[in-house]
N, C-alpha and C positions, 0 to 999 in steps of 0.2 A: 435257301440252298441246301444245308443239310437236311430238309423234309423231302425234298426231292429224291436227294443220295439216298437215304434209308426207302422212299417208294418203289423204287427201281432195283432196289437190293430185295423189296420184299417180291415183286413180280417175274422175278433170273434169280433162282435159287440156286444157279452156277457161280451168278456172281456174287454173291454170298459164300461161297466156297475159294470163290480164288482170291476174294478179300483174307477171308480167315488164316490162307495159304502162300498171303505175301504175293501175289502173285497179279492182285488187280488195288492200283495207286487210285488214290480219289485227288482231286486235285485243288488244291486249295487248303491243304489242312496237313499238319506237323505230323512227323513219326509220332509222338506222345498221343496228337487227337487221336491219330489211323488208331493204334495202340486202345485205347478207352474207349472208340467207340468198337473194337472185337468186341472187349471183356463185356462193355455193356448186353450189347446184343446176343451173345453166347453166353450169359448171365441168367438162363429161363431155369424157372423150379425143375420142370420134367423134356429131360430130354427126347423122349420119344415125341410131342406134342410138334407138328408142323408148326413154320414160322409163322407170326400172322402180325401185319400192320396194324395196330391198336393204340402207337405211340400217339397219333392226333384223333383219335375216333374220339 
């Protein structure tokens, strides 16, 4: 389920925004999860660098 959630986050770089933005709920998973997995994923060395799915490559 959550390989799904982050595939789909990485394909709608909208909805990677309105995650970030509080504004798109995942369902299934706590304020705290929502919470850890922003920080995770917004956690990259170089901001400039586009997103990219490499968590299960």
């Amino acid at each position: 389920m959550l390989k799904e959630m982050i595939q789909k986050l990485m394909v709608d770089p909208g909805a990677w925004v309105r995650l970030q933005n509080g504004q798109l709920q995942l369902a299934g998973i706590s304020d705290v999860e929502h919470r850890a997995l922003v920080d995770v994923l917004g956690s990259r060395e170089s901001k400039n660098e586009p997103m990219k799915a490499i968590y299960w490559k």
